[in-house]
Phi, psi and omega in degrees: 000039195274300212309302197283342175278354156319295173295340183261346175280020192213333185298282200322308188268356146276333161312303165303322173311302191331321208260020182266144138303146171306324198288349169316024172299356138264351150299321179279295169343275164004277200302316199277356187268356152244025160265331197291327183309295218295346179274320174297321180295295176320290200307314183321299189296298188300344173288281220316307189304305199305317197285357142274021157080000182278128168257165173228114167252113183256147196239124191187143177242124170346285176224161161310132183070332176241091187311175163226127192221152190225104165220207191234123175237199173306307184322314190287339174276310165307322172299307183298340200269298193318317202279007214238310197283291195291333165281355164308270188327323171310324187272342197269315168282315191322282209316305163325291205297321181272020184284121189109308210299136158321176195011042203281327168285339135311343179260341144285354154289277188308327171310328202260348171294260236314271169339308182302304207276297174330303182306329187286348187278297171270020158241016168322142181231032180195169206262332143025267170324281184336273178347300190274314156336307223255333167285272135050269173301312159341302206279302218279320168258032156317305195304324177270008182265325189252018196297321176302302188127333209283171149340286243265328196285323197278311222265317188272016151257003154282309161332308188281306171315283188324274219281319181269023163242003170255334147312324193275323166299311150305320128021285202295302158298332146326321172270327194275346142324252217291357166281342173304310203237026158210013166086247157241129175225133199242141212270131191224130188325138189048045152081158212251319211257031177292327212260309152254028160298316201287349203223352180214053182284321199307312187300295180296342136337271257233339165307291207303343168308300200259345138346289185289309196287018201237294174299319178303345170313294191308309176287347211037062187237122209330177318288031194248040192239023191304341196261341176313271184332328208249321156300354167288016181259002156335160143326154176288350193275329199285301168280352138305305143352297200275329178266005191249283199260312196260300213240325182293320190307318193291299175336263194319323190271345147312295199285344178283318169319294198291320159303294182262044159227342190237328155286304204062150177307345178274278172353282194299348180262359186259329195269013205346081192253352183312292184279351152312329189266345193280307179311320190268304181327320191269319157313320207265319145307327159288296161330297194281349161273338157303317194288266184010283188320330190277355194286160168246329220261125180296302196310325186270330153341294166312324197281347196275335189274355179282339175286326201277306185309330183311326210258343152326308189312278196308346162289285212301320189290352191233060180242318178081061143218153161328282160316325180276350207264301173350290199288332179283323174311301193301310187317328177311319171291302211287310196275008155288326205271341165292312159329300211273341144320286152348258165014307181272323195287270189303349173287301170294004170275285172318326214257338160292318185211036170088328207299128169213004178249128129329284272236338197267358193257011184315094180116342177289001154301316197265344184282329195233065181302318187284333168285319150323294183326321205280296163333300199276341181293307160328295213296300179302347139308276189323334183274358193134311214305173150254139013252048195266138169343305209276351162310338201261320183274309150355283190296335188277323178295319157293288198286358158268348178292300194298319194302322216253047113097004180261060173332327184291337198290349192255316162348274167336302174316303173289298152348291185321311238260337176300283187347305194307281131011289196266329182255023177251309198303304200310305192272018158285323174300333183244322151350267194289293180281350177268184229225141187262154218251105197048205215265153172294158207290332185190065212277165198239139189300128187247158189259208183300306182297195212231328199211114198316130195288349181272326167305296189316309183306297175317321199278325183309316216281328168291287169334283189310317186284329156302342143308306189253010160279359171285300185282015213199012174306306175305324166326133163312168167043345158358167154306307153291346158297322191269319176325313166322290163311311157303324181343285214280345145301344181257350168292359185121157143331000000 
C-alpha cells in the first residue's frame, strides 16, 4: 500500500490544514513537515522494494471499462523522488517566507494538494490516471498562483487557467482519439501502439500532435508559453513549485511519457514526429533565452530562463540517441534542484532586502554571500560550466547529438549556453564585484544570519546538491546513474 500511502501523506495533513485557525501555527508547522518527512521515507521505502524487485499496483475504475491505474517504473521513480525531496525544502522555506502573512492555512492546504496531484502525475500508469492527475495539478495550484489577491495576481490567474485548462482539454480530446483507435493504453516499455501502427499512421500522427501540445502547455513550449512569465507575481515558495517540482516538471514528464512508453522512439521516428518535437524544442531554447536576457525584474528572468532550460528535456528525448536520452532524463532533476535554487536565492533577496530587479543587486555578495554563493552556483549550472549538474545533462545531450548525427542540435546547444551566460554573468558580476548603489529598496532588522535560516537553509542545501550531482554523477541511484538505466527504455525496445 506504498503507492496509496504516498498520496494520503500530503492529502491528509491538507485536508487538515484547510480546517485550522490561522492562529496554529504549530500545529499547521507539525502537519506539514510531517507529511513532507513521511513522503520522503515513503519514496525511500518505495526505492528500496523496486530495487528488490517487489512492484506495485493500484487499480480502481473510473468509469466502466476506464481503469485508473497507479504503479511504479523507473521514470516514476525520478519524478516522485525529485518532487518528495524538493517539497520538504520547499515547505520548510515556505513556513519561514510566509511567517505573519494571512491566510497560511489555505495556502498551505493547496500546497499539500499540489504536491499530492504530482506524486499522482508520476506514478500514473495509464494516460487516463495522467490526466486526471495532471487537471488535478491545475486546480489545485491556481489558488497559490492568486494567493495574493492583488489586480496583478487575479489577472495572472485568469492567464493560467485559459492555457492550461485550455491544454488539458486538448489533452483530453486526444486520449479519447486514441482510445477509438488503439483502445486503453496503457504506458509500456518501448511503447504500447506497435499493434496499430501500420493501419492508423495518419491518426496517430495528428494523436501525437495534440498530445505534446496538450502537455507542452505545462512544458511551456513556445508559443504555448504565455502563462509563465505572468505567474511570477506568485511567492517565491509558490514560483518554485511551479518551475521546479510541480507543474512545468509535470508538462515535460507528459510528454517524455508519451514518447517512450505510449509511441516508443521506433514508432514515433517511423511517423516522423520526432524532429518536428526536436524543432519546437530548440526554438523554444533560443527564444526563451533571448526574452531572459531583456527582464530587469529578476523572477521573470528566471522565468524566460525556465522555458528555455525545460525544453533540452524535450530536445534530448527527441534526438533518437542514446546519450541525449541519458542527459534529457538527468536534466529533469539537474534543472529542478537548480531552478529551485535561483528561486529561493531570489526569494530570499525579496524578503530580506527588498531586492527584485537586476538592476537592484549591485553589492549584494558582500551583504548576502551565502545566498549569492548559492545563487551563483545555480546560475553556472544553467549556464553549463563544470562540474554543476546542468554540465553533465549537457555534455550527455550534446554528445547524443553529434553521435546521431544531428549536428544543429550542438549548435542550439551551444548558442543556449552563451545566451545563458550573457543573462546570468552581468548579475554574478555586479553581485560580487559591483559597488551597492545606497541603502537596499527595503532592508529588514537583520539577526546573526545574512537570512532567516528556514529561507537560508533550503537554498544552501539545492545550491550544495548541485554541486554534487555534478560531481558525483557516477555515483549508484545519482540522477545519471538511474538516467542510464533508462536510457535504452527510451531508445526503443
Amino acid at each position: 500500500m506504498t503507492l496509496l500511502a504516498l498520496l494520503l501523506s500530503s492529502l491528509i495533513p491538507g485536508v487538515v490544514i484547510f480546517l485550522l485557525p490561522e492562529d496554529r501555527h504549530t500545529l499547521r508547522t507539525v502537519l506539514n513537515l510531517a507529511g513532507a518527512l513521511a513522503k520522503v521515507a515513503l519514496v525511500a521505502v518505495l526505492i528500496r522494494d523496486y530495487l528488490d524487485g517487489q512492484t506495485e499496483e493500484l487499480r480502481a475504475d473510473l468509469l466502466p471499462g476506464v481503469p485508473l491505474v497507479l504503479r511504479v517504473d523507473e521514470l516514476a521513480i525520478l519524478f516522485v523522488s525529485l518532487s518528495a525531496v524538493l517539497w520538504l525544502l520547499t515547505t520548510i522555506y515556505a513556513i519561514g517566507y510566509l511567517e505573519g502573512a494571512p491566510f497560511r492555512s489555505r495556502f498551505f492546504g493547496f500546497f499539500s494538494l499540489c504536491v499530492t496531484a504530482t506524486v499522482g502525475v508520476a506514478l500514473a500508469g495509464n494516460l487516463i490516471t495522467l490526466l486526471v492527475f495532471y487537471e488535478a495539478l491545475t486546480l489545485a495550484t491556481y489558488p497559490l498562483v492568486v494567493h495574493r489577491g492583488t489586480p496583478a495576481a487575479l489577472a495572472a490567474g485568469r492567464v493560467y487557467l485559459v492555457y492550461t485548462l485550455g491544454g488539458g482539454t486538448v489533452l483530453l480530446g486526444a486520449i479519447v482519439w486514441l482510445d477509438t483507435v488503439a483502445g486503453q493504453v496503457e504506458f509500456r516499455h518501448g511503447g504500447a501502439l506497435d499493434a496499430v501502427a501500420e493501419g492508423d499512421r495518419a491518426a496517430l500522427t495528428a494523436i501525437f500532435a495534440l498530445l505534446v501540445a496538450g502537455f507542452g502547455v505545462k512544458a511551456a513550449l513556445v508559443p504555448l508559453h504565455g502563462w509563465l512569465a505572468r505567474a511570477m507575481v506568485a511567492p517565491a515558495p509558490v514560483s518554485a513549485l511551479l518551475h521546479a517540482v510541480a507543474v512545468v516538471k509535470a508538462g515535460a514528464f507528459g510528454v517524455l511519457r508519451v514518447v517512450e512508453d505510449v509511441y516508443g522512439l521506433e514508432l514515433a521516428a517511423s511517423l516522423n514526429v520526432l524532429t518536428p518535437l526536436a524543432i519546437a524544442a530548440a526554438v523554444t531554447i533560443v527564444y526563451g533565452s533571448l526574452r531572459a536576457i531583456a527582464q530587469d525584474d529578476l523572477k521573470r528572468r528566471l522565468a524566460y530562463s525556465t522555458v528555455s532550460q525545460v525544453s533540452y528535456i524535450l530536445l534530448g528525448a527527441a534526438l533518437l540517441a542514446p546519450l541525449a536520452a541519458v542527459g534529457a532524463l538527468a536534466h529533469l532533476v539537474h534543472q529542478g534542484v537548480m531552478k529551485i535554487t535561483l528561486f529561493f536565492a531570489a526569494g530570499v533577496l525579496a524578503e530580506t532586502l527588498g531586492i527584485h530587479r537586476v538592476s537592484e543587486m549591485s553589492g549584494v555578495g558582500r551583504r548576502a554571500p551565502w545566498t549569492m554563493a548559492a545563487f551563483t552556483v545555480a546560475a553556472l549550472g544553467m549556464i553549463g560550466l563544470p562540474p554543476t549538474a546542468g554540465f553533465v545533462s549537457k555534455w550527455y545531450i550534446g554528445r547524443g547529438a553529434v553521435d546521431a548525427g544531428q549536428d544543429w542540435a550542438l549548435v542550439v546547444l551551444a548558442g543556449s549556453g552563451v545566451l545563458n551566460a550573457v543573462y546570468f554573468l552581468p548579475i554574478l558580476y555586479a553581485a560580487w564585484f559591483g559597488r551597492q548603489k545606497g541603502p537596499w529598496p527595503a532592508e529588514r532588522p537583520r539577526g546573526r544570519a545574512e537570512a532567516p535560516l528556514a529561507l537560508l537553509v533550503p537554498t544552501l542545501i539545492t545550491g550544495a546538491v548541485t554541486l554534487a550531482a555534478g560531481l558525483l554523477a557516477g555515483v549508484a541511484l545519482s540522477p545519471t546513474a538511474i538516467a542510464e538505466d533508462l536510457a535504452p527504455r527510451v531508445d526503443g525496445p
